[in-house]
N, C-alpha and C positions, 0 to 999 in steps of 0.2 A: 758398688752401684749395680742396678738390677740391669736390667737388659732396656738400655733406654735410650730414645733419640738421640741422633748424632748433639756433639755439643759442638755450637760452633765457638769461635775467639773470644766473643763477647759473651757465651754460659761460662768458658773455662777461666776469664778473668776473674766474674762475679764467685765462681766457685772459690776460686784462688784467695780473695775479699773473706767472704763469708768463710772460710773455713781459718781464719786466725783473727777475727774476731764477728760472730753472728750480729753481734748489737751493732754494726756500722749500719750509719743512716742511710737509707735508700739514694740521697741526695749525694750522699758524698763519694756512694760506688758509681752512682752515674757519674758523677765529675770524673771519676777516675778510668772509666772503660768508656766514656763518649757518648753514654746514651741519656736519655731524661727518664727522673724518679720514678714516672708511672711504667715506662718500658722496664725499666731493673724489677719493679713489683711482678711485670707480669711473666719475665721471665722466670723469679724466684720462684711462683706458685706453678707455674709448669714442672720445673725443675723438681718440687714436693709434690705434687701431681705426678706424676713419673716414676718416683721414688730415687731420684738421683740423689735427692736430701733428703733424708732419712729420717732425723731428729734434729731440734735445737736443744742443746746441752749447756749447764754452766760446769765446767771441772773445777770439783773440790777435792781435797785430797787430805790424807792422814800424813803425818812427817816419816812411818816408816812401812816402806814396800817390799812384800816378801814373795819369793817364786817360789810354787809347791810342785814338785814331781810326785803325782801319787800311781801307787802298782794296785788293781784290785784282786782280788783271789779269783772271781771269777768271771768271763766274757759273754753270761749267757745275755742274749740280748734284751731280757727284762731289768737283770740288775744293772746294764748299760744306761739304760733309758732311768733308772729309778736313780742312780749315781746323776746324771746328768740333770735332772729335775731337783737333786738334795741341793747341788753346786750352786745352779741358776738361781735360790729363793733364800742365798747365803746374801747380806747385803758387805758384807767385808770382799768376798768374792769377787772384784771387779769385772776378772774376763776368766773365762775357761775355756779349754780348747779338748777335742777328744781327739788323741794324735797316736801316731803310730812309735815302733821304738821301744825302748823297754821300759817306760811309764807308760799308765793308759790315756791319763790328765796331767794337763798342766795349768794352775793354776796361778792368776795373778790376786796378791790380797792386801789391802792396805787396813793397818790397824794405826790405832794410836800409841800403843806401847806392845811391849814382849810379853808382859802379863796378859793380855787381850789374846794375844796370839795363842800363847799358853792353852788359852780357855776354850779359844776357838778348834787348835787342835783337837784338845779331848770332847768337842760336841761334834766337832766336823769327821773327824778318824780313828779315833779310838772309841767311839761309842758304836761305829759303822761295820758292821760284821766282814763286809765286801771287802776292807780295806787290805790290801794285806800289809804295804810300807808306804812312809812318804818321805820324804826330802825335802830339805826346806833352805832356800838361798835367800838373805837378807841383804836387800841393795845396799851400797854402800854410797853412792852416788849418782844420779840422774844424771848419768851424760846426754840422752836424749831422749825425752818424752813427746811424740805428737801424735795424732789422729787426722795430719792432713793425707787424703790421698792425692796424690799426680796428677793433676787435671788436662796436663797437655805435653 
């Protein structure tokens, strides 16, 4: 969340609502936090106004999730930026993180098979001069996946 108005009980319920399923009717969070469908509307557009909500997203997803630790050869701050710009316009790519530690990236990627991945490797890192190594950890189970943040 950006640096945004206090929420009071009734933003951090709607949040709460809205954040495990967006498509719920305005009708039926009012019912459920006490207010009427036009107050939930206007609070929702403050809230997106604000930038407390960000984005409305539908999650899809590939059946296999793989974690990439990658090292690059070098930290001059151009190849950083040109590294971080290659990751972002990867659509397998889900999230990337630039972290500390003895990777530079970490990366989250969802393919549809090991072949794909395969493929991706050699356009993602072995095509990449900067790369030096990567690591690669293949979920084996989704104990928990969310994108709710703590509203209260």
């Amino acid at each position: 969340m950006s640096a945004s108005p206090d929420l009071d009980a009734f933003d951090r319920a709607i949040l709460a609502i809205l954040q495990k399923n967006n498509t719920t009717p305005q009708r039926v969070i009012g019912e459920a936090v006490n207010l009427s469908a036009p107050a939930v509307q206007r609070r929702i557009k403050r809230l997106q106004e604000t930038g407390v909500i960000r984005a409305n997203v539908a999650l899809v997803g590939h059946p296999i999730t793989i974690f990439v630790e990658v090292e690059v050869e070098s930290e001059r701050a151009e190849l950083i930026d040109a590294a971080k710009r290659g990751f972002a316009e990867v659509p397998e790519v889900q999230q990337c993180y630039y972290v500390t530690g003895e990777a530079d990236f970490i990366l989250v990627v969802t393919v549809a098979t090991m072949a794909d991945y395969e493929t991706l490797t050699r356009r993602l890192f072995f095509a990449n001069n900067n790369v030096k190594r990567f690591r690669t950890f293949v979920a084996m189970d989704r104990v928990k996946v969310g994108l709710e943040v703590p509203v209260g």
